[in-house]
MARDOKE-823971 format. One record per atom (N, C-alpha, C, O): x, y, z. Coordinates in steps of 0.05 Angstrom, whole numbers, plus 5000, padded with zeros to 4 digits. Layout:
BEGIN
XYZ
...
***
This chain:
BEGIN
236668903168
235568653157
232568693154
231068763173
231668633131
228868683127
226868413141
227568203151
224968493137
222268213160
222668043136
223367823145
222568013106
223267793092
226267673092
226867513074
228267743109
230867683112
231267613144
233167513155
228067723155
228567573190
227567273183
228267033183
225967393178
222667183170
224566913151
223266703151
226666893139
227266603118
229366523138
230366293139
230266713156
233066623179
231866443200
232966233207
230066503208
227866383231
227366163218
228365953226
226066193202
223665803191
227165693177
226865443175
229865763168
230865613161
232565473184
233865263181
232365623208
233865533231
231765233241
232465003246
229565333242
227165043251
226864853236
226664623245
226764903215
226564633197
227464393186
227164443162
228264173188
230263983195
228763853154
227063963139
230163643150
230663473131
227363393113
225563483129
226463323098
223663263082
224062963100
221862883108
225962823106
226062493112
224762493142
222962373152
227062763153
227162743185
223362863193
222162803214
222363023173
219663083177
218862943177
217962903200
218162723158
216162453149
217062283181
215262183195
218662273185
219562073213
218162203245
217162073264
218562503240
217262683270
214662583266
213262463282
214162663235
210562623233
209762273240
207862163251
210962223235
210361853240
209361773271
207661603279
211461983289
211361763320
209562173322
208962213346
209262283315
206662513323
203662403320
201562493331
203862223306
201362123299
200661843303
198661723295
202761743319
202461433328
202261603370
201661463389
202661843372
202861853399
198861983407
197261943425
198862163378
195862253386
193661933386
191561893399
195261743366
193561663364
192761383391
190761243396
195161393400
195361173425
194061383450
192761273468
194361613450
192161763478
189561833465
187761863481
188861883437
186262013444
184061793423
181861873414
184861563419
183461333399
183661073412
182860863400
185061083444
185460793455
182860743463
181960933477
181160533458
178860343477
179260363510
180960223522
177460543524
177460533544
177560163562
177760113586
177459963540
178559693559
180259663552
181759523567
181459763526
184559613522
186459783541
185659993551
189259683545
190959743558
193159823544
193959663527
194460063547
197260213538
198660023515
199160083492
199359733529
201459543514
200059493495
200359623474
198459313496
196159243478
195259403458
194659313436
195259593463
194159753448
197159973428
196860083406
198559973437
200460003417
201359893399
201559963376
201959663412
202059363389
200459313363
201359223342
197659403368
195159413360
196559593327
196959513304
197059913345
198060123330
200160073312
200360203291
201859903319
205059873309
203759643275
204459673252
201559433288
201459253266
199559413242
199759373218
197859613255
196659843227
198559953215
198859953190
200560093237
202960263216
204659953197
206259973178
204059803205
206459603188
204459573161
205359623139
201559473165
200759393147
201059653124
202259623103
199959923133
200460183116
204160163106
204660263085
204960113112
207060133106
208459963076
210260003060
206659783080
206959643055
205059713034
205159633011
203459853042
202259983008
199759893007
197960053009
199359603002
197159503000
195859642970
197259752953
194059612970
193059792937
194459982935
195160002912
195060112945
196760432952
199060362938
200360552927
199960122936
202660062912
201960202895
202960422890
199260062881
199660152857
198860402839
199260462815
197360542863
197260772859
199761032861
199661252851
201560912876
203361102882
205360922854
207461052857
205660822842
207760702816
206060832801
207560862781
202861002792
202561082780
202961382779
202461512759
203761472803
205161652811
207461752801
207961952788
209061572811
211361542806
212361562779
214161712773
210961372760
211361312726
209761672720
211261822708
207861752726
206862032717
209662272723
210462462710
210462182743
212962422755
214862382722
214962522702
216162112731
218062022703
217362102682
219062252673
215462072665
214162162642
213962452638
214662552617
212962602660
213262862657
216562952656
217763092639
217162842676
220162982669
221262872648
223263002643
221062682630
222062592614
220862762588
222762792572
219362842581
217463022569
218563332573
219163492556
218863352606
220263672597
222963612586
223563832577
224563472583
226963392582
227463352546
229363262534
224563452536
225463382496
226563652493
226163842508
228563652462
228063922458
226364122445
227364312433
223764072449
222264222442
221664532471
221364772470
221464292496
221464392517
224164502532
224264662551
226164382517
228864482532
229464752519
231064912530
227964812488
228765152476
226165352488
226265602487
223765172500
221965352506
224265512530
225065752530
224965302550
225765332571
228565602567
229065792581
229765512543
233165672533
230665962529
230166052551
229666052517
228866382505
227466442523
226966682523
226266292545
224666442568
225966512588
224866682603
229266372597
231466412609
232266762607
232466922625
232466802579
233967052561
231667342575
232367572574
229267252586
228267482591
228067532616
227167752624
229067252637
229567302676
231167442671
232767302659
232467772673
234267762680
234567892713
236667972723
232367892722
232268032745
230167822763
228567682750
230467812795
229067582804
226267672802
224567492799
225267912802
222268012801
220567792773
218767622774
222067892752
221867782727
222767482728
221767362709
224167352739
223967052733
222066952754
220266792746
222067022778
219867002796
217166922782
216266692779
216167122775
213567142752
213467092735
211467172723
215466942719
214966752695
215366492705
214166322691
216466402720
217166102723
214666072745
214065842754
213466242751
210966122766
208066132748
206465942748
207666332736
206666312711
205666072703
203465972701
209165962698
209865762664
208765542695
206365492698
209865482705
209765242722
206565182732
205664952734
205165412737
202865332736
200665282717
198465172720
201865422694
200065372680
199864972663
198064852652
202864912670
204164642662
202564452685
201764242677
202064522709
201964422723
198464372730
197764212747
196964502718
194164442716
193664212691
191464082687
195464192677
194863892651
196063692680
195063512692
198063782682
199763532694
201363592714
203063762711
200963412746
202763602765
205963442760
207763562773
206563302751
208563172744
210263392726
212063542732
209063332705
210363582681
211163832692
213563892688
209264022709
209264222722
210764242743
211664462748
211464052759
213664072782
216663972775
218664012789
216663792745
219263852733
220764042714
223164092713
218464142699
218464422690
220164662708
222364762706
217364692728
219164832751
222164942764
223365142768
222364632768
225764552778
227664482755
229764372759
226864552732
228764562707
228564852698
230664972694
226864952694
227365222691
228065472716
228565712715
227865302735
229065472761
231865402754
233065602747
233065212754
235465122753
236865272722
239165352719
235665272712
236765432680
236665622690
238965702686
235665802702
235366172708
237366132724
239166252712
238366032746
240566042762
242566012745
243766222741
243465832734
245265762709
246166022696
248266162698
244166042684
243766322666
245266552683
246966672669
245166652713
244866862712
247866822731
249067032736
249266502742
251266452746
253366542729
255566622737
252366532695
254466542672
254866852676
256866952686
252766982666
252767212658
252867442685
252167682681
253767342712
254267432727
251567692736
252067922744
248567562732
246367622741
245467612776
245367422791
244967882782
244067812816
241167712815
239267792801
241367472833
237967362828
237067232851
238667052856
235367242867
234267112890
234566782888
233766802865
234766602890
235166342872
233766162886
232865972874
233266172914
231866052938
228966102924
227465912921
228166332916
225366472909
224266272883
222066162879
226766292866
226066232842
225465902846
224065782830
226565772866
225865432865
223565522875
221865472858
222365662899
219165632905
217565692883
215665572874
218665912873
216465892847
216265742823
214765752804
218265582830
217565232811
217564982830
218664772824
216365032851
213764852870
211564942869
209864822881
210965162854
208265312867
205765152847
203365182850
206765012831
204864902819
203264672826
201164592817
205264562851
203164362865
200764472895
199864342913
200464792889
198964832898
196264852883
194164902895
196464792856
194564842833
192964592829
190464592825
194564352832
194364082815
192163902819
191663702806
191063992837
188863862843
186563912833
184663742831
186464182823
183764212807
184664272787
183664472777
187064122772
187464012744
186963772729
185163602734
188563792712
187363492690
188063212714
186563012716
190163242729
190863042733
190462952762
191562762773
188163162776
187463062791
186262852807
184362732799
187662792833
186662422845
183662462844
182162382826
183162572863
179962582875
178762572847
178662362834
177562922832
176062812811
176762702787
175162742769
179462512780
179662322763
177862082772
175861992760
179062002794
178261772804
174861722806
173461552793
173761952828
170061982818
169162002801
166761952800
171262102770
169162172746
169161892731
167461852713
170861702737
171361372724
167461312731
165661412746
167661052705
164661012714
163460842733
161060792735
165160762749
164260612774
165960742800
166660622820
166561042793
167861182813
166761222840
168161312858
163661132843
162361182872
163660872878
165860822888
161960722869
162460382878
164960352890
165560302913
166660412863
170160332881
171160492915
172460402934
169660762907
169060912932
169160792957
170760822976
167260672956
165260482971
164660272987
163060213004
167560152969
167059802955
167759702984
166459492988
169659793010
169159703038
167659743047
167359543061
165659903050
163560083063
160959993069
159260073053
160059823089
157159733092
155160053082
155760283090
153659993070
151560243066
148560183070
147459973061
146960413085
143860333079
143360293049
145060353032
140660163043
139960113024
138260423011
137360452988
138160593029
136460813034
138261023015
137661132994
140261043029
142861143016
143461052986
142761152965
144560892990
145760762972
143160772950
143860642930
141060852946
139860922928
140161182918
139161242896
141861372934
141861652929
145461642913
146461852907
146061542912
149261482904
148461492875
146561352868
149961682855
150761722833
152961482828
154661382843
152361442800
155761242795
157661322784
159361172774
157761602786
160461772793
160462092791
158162172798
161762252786
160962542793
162962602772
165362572778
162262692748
163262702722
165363032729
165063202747
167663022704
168863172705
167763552703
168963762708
164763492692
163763782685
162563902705
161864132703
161963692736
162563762753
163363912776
162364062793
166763772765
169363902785
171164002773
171064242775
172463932764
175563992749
174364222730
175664432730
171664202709
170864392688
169564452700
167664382687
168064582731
165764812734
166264972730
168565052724
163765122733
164565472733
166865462755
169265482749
166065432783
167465582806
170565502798
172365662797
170765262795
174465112792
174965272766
177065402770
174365312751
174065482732
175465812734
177165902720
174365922751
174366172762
176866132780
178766292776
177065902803
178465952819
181165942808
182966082818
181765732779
184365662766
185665832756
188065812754
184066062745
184966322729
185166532752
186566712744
184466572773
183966722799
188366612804
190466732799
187966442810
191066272818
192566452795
193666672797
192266312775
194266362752
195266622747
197466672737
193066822755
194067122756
195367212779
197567342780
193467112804
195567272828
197867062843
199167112863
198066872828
200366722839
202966842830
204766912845
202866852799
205767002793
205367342796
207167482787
203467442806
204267682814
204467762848
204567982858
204467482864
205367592888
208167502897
209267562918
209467302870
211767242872
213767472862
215767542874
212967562840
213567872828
214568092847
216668222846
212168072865
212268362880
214268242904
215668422913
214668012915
216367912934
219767972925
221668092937
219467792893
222367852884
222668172877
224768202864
221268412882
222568562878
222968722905
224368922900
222468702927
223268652954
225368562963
226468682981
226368352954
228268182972
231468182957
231968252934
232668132970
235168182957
237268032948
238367902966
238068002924
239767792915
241167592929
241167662953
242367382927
243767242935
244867082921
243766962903
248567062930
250766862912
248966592906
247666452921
249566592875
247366302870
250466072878
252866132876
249665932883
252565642897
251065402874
249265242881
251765422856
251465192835
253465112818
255465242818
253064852798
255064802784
253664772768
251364702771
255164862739
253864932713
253264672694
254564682673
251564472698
251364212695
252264152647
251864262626
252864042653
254463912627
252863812613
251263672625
252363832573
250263752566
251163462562
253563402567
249663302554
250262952553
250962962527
250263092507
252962722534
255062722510
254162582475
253462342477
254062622462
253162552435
254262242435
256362162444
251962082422
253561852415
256361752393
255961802370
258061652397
260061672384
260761392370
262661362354
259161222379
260160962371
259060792342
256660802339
259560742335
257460572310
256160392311
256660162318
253160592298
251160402309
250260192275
249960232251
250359992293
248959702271
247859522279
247959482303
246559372265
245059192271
242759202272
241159292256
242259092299
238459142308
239159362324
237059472330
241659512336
241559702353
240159942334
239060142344
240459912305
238160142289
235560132304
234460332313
234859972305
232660002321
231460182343
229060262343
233460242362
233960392373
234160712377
233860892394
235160662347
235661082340
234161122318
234661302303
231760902312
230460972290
228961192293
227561182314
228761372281
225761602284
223861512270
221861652272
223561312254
221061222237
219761002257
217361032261
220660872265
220260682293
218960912319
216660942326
221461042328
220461132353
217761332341
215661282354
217361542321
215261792315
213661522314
213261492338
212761342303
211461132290
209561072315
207261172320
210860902330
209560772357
209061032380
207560972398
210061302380
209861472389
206961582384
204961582399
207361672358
204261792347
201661662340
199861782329
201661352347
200461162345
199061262372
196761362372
200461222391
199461262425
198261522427
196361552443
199061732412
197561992414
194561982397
192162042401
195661902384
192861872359
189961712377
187661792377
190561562385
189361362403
188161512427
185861492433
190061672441
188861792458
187662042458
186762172477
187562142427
186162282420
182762322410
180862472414
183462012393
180861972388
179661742414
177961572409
180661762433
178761622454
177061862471
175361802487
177862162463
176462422473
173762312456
171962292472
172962252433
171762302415
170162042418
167762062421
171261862418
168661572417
168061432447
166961222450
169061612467
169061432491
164561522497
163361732492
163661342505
161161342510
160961632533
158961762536
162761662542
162061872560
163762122568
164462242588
164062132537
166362422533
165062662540
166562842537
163062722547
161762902558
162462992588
162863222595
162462772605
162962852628
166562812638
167662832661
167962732605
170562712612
171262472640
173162542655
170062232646
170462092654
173361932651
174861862668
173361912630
176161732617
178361852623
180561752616
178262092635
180862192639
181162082669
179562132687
183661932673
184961712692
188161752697
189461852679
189161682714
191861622718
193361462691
195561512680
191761282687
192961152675
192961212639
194061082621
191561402637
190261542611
192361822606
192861922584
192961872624
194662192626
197062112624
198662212607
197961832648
200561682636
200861632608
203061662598
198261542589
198861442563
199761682543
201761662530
198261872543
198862122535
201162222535
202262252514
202562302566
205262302573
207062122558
209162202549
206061832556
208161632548
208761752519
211061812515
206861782497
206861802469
207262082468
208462122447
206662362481
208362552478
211262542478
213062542461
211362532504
215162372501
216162252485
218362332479
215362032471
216561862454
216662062425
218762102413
214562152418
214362372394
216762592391
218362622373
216262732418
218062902409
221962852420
223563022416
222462612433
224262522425
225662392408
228062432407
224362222392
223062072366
225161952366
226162032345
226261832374
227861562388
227061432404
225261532417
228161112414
227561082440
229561062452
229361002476
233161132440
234861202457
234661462473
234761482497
234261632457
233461842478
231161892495
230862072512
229861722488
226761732510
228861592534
229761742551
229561302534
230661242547
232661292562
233061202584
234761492544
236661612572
235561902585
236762042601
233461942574
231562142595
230162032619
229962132642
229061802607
228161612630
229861632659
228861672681
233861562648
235361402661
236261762681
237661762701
235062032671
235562212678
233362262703
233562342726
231562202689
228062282708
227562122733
226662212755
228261822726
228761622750
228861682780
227261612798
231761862780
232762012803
231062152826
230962122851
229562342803
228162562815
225562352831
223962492844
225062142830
222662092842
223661772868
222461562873
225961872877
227561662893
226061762924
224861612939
226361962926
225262062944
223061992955
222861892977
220662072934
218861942933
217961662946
216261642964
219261432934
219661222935
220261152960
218561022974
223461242971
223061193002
221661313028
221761203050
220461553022
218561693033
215261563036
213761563055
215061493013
211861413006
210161253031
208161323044
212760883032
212460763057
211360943081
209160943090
213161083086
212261183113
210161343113
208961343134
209061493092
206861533089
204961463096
203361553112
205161163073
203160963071
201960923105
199560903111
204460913128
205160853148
203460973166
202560823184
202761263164
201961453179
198561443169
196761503184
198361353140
195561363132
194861053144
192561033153
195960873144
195360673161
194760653190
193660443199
195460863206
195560943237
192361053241
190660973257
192261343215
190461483217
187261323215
185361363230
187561053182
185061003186
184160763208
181860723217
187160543215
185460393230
184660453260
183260283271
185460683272
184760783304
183160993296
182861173312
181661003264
178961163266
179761493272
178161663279
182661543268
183661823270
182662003247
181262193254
183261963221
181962093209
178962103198
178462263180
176461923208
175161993216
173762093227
171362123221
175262193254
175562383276
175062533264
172762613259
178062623251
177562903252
176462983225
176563233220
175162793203
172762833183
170563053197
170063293194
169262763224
166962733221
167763103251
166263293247
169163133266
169463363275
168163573261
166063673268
169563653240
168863773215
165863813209
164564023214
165163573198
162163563191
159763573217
157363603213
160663543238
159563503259
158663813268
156763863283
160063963260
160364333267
159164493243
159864723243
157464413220
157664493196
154964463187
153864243188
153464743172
152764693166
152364673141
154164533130
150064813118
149864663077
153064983075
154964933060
153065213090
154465363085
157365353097
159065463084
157765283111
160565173124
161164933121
163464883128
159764723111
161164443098
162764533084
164464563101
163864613061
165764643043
167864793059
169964673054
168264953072
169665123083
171264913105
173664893107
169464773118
170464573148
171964263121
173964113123
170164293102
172264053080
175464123080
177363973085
175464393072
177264503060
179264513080
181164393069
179964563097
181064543117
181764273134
184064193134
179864143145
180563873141
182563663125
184263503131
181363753106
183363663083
185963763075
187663653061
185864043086
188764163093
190463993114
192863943111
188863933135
189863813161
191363583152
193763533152
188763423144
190863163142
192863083115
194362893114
192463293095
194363313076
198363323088
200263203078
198163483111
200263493124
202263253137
204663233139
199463053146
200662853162
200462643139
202262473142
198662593112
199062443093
198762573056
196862593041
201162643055
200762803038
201162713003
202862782987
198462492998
196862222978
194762282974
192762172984
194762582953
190862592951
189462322941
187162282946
190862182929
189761942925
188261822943
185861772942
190961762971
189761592992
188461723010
187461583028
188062013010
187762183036
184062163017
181962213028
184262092992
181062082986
180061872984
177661872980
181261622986
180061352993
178961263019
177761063027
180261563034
179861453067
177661783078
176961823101
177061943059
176662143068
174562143046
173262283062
173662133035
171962173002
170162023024
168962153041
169961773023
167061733033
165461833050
163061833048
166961933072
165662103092
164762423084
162862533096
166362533062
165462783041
163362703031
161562873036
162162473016
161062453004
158262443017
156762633015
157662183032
155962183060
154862313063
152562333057
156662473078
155462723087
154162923075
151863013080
155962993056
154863243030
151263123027
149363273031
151362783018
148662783005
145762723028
143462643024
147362803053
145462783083
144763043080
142363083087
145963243073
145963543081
144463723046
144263953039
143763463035
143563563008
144763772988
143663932972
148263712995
149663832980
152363692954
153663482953
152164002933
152963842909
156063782912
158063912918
155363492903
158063312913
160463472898
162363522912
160563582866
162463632860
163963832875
166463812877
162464032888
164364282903
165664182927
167764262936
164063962938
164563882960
168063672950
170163662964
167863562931
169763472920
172763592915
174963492920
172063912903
173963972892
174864142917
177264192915
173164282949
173564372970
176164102985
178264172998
175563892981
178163682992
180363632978
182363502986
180063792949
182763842925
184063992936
186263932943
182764292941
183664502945
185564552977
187364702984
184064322992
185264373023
187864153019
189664173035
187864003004
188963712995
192063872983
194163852996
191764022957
193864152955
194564482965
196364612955
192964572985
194064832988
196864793003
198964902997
196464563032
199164583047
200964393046
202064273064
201164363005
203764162996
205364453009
207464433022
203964733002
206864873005
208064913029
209865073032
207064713053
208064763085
208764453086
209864403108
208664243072
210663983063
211463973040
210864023017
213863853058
216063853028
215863643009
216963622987
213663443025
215363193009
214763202982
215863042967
213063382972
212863312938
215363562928
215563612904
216463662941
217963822936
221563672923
223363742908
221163492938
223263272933
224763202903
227063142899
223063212888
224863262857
225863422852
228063402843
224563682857
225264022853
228064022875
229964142865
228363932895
230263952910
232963862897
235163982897
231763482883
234863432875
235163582852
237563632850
233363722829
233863832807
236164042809
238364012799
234764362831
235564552835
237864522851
239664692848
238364302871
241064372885
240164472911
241664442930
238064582914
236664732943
235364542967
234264322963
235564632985
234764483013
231364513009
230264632991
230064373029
227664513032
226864703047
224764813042
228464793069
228665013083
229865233072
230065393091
230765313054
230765463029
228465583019
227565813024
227365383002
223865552990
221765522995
219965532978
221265453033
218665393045
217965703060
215665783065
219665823063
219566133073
217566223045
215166273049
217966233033
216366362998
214966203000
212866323003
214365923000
211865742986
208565783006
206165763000
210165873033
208366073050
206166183046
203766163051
208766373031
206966783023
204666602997
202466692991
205566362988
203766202968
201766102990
199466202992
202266012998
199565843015
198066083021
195966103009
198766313042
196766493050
194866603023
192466563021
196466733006
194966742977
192866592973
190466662970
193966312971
192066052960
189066062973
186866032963
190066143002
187866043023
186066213018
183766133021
186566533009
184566723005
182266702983
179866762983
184066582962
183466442937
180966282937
178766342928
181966042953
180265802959
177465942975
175065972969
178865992996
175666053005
173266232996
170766182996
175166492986
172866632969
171066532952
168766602948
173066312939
172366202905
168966012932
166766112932
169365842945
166965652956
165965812966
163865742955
165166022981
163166272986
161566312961
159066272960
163266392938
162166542914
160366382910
158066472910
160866072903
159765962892
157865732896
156665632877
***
């Protein structure tokens, strides 16, 4: 038995459920936080109680609704988008050339990351549809293929996603009142708060040189250390069922149900929404620093790609009723999330261990002590969104105490934010119901990704 056939027997024997994790992590972080954040006057009872009504309030979302529904609708849209057939024949002729796991390995991580820097939505359904077609594929044609390998390397793109288009952190800062909203709880000196930019534009973070360097740094040795793994490791019976295409409509359509299967209607209102969000690159007052690019802007995009190249809205819609699924998980997961980020900020835990960080650091190890940090608590709340509503201001702070440039410091809490999605599963959760695979399956491989990543990351904030 080879060390990559000890090594996936071991971590698959320890690893229990994506649900049963989110639940360990819940009372792990309600137990640190009742011994090392209690008020030397309050008392044990008291002070749990205390803990129990933060985890309740986190639990319900609070703004965090509606950021995670924009989540949620981005997941849908993307998968609904890989789901046209423009994307379903990319997906059929790039099948025809896996025929060996080395070679699907290193294209479906490739393709997935490169999908996955516009959009981590698109990119992590991409992924788990073309992992799932190469299994398919190689089920029919009686192909030996690693198949565990091939779902990690259509997760591997949410190790990318943060210093893509659709990034929380610098979407959110590059908006034009992205410090303020920052903020907007935050008593501040007046001293300060004169040094506050009113937001930290995309040319920045997401387009510097270094994110720049580091994205194409990724994009090359990500699918070539999945490459060199799948030609190491040794096949395994793929256990799948060869999924059925959806059935053609058969019934006769009249009425206003034309409406419905119109393509002059659906391309119409489709390419209307693209057009729109095309020329808002062009007349927005601050297309320069790419500000306008938002959650809710990438959704619109998504929305009117989809609609285009389905050019119906029956079939947008039973893609919809397809994509739905994949983000259930999500959904009942999120709560408890929310739950754990509710623990962390009201007993001042992840401030802790912010200000730990910054407290040890100086203009050359701030980014480095970010990055990590933000690895840390990515684990226990894994919402770059919320992990930067509760963590961004203390990056920020600090950076402009220490007179350093906010954007690296920014994209240093991206990078720690998504390196150890690949040591949690929970965004893994669509790819899971797609492919058919456990998560103790492709967390052994999403690993050999993280150590990669980490080499990646840190070189790239040294360099630069």
């Amino acid at each position: 038995m080879s060390f990559t056939e000890r090594y996936t027997k071991v971590f698959k024997a320890l690893l229990p459920a994506p649900f049963t994790i989110a639940v360990i992590l819940t009372l792990v972080t309600f137990i640190l936080a009742l011994f090392f954040t209690k008020p030397i006057t309050e008392g044990f009872g008291s002070y749990s109680f205390h803990l129990l009504t933060s985890w309740e309030k986190g639990l319900g979302g609070g703004a965090g609704l509606a950021f995670a529904l924009q989540m949620m609708l981005m997941l849908v849209l993307g998968h609904s988008l890989a789901l046209t057939q423009p994307i379903n024949k990319l997906l059929t002729r790039a099948t025809n050339i896996c025929t060996t796991t080395a070679k699907a390995a290193l294209l479906v991580t490739f393709l997935t990351v490169s999908f996955s820097l516009f959009n981590w939505g698109l990119g992590l359904i991409f992924g788990a549809l073309f992992a799932r077609k190469i299994a398919e594929n190689a089920k029919t044609n009686n192909l030996a293929i690693h198949y565990p390998l091939i779902g990690a390397a259509g997760y591997s793109g949410l190790m990318v996603w943060h210093g893509g288009l659709s990034g929380s952190a610098p979407l959110k800062i590059a908006e034009s009142n992205g410090m303020s909203k920052l903020f907007e709880n935050t008593q501040l000196q007046p001293e300060f708060l004169a040094k506050l930019p009113s937001n930290v534009p995309f040319s920045e973070t997401v387009l510097s040189p270094m994110n720049l360097t580091i994205s194409l740094a990724l994009l090359i040795l990500l699918p070539l250390t999945m490459y060199l793994i799948g030609k190491r490791i040794n096949p395994a019976p793929i256990k799948i069922d060869i999924a059925a295409p959806l059935p053609k409509e058969n019934h006769l359509i009249k009425g206003a149900e034309k409406l419905d299967y119109s393509k002059i209607l659906g391309l119409t209102f489709g390419i209307g929404i693209v057009i729109y969000a095309v020329l808002k690159v062009f007349i927005t007052d601050d297309k320069l620093s790419w500000s306008f690019i938002s959650p809710n802007y990438i959704n619109l995009l998504l929305f009117g790609l989809a609609l285009v190249l389905h050019t119906n809205f029956s079939q947008f819609l039973k893609s919809i009723d397809g994509a739905i699924g994949g983000a259930a998980g999500i959904l009942i997961q999120f709560p408890l999330y929310f739950g754990i980020l509710g623990l962390m900020k009201e007993s001042g835990m992840m401030t802790d261990i912010s200000n730990f960080f910054v407290a040890h650091s100086n203009h050359i190890t701030h980014p480095i002590y970010t990055f990590f940090s933000a690895g840390l608590v990515n684990i226990l709340v894994p919402s770059g969104g919320g992990q930067w509503a509760v963590q961004g201001p203390i990056i920020i702070e600090s950076s402009i105490q220490q007179g350093l440039p906010l954007g690296k410091e920014i994209m240093a809490m991206s990078y720690g934010d998504q390196l150890t999605n690949m040591l949690q599963p929970f965004w893994a959760l669509p790819l899971l119901a797609i492919t058919g695979l456990r998560a103790k399956d492709i967390l052994p491989y999403t690993l050999f990704l993280m150590l990669i990543g980490t080499i990646i990351f840190i070189t790239g904030l040294m360099l630069f």
